[in-house]
N, CA, C and O atoms as a MOPAC input file, in Angstrom:
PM7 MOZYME 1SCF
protein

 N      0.56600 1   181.52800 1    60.70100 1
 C      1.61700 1   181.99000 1    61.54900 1
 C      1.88700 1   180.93500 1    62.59100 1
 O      0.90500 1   180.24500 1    62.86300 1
 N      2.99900 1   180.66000 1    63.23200 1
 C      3.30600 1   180.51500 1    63.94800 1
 C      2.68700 1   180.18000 1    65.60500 1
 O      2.25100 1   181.22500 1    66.08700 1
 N      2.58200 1   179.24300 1    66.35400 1
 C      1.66900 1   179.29000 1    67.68900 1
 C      2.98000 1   179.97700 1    68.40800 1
 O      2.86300 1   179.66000 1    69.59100 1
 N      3.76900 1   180.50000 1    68.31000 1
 C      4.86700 1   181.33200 1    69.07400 1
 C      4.48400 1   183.09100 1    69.65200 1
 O      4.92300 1   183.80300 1    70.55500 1
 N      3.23600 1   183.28300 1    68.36000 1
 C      2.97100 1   184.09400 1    68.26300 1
 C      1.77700 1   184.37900 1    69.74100 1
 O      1.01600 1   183.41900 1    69.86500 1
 N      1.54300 1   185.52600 1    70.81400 1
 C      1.16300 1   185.85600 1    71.63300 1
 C     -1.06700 1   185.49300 1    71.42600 1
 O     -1.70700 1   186.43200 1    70.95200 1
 N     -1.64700 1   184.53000 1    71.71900 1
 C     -3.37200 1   184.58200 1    71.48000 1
 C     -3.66700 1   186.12500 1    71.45700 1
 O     -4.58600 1   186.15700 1    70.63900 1
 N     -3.45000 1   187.46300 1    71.86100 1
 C     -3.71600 1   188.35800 1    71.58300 1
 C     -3.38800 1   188.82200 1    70.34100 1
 O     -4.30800 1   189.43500 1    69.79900 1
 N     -2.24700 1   188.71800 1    69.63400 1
 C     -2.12200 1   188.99600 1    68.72800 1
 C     -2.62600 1   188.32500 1    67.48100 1
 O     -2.72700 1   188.92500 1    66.41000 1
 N     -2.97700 1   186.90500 1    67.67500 1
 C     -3.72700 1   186.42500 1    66.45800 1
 C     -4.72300 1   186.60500 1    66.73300 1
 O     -5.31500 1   187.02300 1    65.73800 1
 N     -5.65600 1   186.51600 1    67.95200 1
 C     -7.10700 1   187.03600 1    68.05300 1
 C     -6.98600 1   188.53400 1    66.99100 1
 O     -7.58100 1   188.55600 1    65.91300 1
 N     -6.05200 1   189.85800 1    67.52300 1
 C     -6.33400 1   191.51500 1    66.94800 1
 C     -6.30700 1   190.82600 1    65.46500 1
 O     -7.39200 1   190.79900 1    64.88500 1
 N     -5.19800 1   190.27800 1    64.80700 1
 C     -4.82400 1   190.15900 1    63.24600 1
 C     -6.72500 1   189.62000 1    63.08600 1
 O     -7.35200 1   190.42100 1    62.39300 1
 N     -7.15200 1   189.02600 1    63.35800 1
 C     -8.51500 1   188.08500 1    63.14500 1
 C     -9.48800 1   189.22900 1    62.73200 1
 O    -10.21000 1   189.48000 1    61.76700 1
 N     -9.13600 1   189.84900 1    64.01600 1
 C    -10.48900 1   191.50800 1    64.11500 1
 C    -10.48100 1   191.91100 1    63.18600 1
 O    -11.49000 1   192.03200 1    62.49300 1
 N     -9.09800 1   192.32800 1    62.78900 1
 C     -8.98200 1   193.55400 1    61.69800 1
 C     -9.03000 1   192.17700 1    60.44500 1
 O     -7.92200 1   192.01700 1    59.93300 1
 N     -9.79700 1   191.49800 1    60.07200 1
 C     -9.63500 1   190.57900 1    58.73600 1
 C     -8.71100 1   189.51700 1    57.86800 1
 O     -8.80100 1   188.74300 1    56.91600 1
 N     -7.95300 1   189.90800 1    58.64700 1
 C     -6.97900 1   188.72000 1    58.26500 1
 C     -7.42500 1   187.01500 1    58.03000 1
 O     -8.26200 1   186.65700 1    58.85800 1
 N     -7.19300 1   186.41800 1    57.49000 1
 C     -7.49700 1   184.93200 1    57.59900 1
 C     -5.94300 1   184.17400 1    57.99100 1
 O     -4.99100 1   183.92400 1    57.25200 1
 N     -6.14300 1   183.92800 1    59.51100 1
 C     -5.05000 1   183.72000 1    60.53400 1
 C     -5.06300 1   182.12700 1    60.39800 1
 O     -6.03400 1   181.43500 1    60.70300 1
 N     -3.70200 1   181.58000 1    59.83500 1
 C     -3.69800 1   180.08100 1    60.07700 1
 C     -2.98700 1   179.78000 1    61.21500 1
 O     -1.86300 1   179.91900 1    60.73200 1
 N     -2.77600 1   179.45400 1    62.42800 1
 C     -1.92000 1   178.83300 1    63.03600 1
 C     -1.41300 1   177.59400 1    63.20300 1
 O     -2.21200 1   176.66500 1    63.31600 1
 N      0.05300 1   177.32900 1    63.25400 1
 C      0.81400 1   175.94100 1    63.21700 1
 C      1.65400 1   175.85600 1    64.13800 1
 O      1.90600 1   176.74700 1    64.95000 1
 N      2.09600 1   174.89700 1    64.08700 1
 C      3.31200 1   174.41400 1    65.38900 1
 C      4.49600 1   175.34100 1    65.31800 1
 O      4.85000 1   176.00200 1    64.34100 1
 N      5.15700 1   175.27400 1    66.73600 1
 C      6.10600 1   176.13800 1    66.57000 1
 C      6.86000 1   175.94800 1    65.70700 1
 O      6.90500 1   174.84800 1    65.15700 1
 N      7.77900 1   177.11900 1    65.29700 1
 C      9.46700 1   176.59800 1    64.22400 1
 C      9.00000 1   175.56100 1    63.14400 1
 O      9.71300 1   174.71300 1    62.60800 1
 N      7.79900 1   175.76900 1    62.94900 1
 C      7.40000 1   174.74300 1    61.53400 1
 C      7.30400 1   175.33100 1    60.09400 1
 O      7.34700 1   174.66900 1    59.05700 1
 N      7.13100 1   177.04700 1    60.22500 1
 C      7.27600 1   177.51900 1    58.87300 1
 C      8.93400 1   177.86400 1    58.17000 1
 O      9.96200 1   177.71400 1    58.83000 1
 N      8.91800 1   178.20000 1    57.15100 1
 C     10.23000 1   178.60200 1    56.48200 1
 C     10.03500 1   178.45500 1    54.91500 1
 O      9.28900 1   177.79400 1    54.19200 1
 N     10.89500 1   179.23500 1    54.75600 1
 C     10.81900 1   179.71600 1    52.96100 1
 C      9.69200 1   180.41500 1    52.64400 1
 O      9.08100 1   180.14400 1    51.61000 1
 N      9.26500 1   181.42500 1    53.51400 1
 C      8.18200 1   182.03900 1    53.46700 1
 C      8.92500 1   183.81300 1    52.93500 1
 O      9.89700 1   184.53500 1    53.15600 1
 N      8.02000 1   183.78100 1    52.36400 1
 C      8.14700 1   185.39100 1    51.75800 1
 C      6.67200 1   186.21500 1    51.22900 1
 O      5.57400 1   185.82500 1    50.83200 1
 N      7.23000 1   187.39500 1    51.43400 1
 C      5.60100 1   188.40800 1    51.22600 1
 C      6.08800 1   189.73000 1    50.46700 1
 O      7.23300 1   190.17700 1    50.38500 1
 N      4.61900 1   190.34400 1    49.81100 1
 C      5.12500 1   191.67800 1    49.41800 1
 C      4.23500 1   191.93700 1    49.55600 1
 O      3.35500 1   191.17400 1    49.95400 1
 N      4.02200 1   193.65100 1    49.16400 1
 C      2.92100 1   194.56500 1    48.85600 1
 C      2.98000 1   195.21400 1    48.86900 1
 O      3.83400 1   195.68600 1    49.62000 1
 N      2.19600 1   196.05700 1    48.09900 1
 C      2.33500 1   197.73800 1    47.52400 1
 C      1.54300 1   198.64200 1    47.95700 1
 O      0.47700 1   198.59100 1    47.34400 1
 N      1.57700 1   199.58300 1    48.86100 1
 C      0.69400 1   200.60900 1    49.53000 1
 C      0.86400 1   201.71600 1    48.99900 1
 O      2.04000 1   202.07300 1    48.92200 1
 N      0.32800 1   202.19300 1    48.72000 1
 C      0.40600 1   203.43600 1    48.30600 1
 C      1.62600 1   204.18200 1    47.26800 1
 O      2.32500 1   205.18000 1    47.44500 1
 N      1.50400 1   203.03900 1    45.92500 1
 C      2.83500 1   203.19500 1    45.39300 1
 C      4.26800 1   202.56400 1    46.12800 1
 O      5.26600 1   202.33500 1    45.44500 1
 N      4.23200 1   202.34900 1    47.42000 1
 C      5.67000 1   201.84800 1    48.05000 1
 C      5.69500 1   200.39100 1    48.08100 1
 O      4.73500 1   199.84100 1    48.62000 1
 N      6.71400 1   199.60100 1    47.54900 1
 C      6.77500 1   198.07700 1    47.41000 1
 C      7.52300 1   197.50400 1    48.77600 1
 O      8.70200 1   197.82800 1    48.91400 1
 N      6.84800 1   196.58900 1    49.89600 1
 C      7.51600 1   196.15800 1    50.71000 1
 C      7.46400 1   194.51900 1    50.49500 1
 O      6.55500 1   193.77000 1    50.13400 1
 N      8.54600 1   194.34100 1    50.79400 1
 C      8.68300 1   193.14500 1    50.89800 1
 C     10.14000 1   192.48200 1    51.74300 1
 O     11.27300 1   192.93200 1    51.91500 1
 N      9.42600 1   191.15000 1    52.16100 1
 C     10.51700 1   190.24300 1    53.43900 1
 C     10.55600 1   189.61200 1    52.86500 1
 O      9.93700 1   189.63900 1    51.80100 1
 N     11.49100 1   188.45100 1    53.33100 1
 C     12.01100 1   186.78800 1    53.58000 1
 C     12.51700 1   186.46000 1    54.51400 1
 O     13.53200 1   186.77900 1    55.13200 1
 N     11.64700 1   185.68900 1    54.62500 1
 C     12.56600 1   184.50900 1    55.77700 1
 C     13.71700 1   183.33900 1    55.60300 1
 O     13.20100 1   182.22500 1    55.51200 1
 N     14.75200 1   183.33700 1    55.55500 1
 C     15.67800 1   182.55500 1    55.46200 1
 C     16.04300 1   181.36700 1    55.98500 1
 O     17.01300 1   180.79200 1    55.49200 1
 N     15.41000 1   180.85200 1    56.95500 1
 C     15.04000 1   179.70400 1    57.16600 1
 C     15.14100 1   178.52800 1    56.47400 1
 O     14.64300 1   178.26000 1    55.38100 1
 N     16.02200 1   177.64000 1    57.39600 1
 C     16.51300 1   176.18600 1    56.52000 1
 C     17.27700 1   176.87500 1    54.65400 1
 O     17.85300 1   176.17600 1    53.82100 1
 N     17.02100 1   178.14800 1    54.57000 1
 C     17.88800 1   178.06500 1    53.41800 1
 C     17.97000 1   179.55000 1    52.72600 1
 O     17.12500 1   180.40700 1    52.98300 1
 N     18.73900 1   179.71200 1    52.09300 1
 C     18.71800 1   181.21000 1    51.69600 1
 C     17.19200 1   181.69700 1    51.17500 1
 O     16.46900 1   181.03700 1    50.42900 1
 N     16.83600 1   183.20700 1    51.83600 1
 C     15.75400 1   183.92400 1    51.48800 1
 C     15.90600 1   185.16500 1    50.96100 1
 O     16.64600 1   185.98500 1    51.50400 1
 N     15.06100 1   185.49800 1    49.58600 1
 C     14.66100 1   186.53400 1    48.66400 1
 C     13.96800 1   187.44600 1    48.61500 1
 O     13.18800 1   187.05800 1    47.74600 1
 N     13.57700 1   188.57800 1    48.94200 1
 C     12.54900 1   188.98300 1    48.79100 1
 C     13.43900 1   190.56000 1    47.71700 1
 O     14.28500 1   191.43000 1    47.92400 1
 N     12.44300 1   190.04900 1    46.46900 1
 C     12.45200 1   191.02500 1    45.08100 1
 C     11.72900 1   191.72500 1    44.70800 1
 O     10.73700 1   190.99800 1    44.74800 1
 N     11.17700 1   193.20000 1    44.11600 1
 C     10.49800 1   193.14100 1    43.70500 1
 C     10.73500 1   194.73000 1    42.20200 1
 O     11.85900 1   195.22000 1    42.08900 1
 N      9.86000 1   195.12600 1    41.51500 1
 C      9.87700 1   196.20500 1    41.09100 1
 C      8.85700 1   196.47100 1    40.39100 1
 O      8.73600 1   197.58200 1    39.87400 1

């Protein structure tokens, strides 16, 4: 993620297990995610520097 992001909030993401990378500001893009909880499919994109997708079924 992002160093834009608040040290409290990547410290909590850390707690709860996450494996937290941090980078320079405004340095990510073309990033996209999904996942399925409980049967429900979520998914983003970020559009950044260029059109973003997020598909799934």
């Amino acid at each position: 993620m992002e160093n834009r992001f608040s040290q409290n909030t990547i410290k909590d993401l850390r707690r709860r297990g996450h494996n937290v990378t941090v980078e320079a500001d405004w340095s990510l893009g073309r990033m996209t995610a999904a996942s399925i909880n409980n049967k429900i499919l979520k998914a983003a994109a970020n559009p950044r520097f260029m059109q973003g997708y997020a598909i799934g079924r």
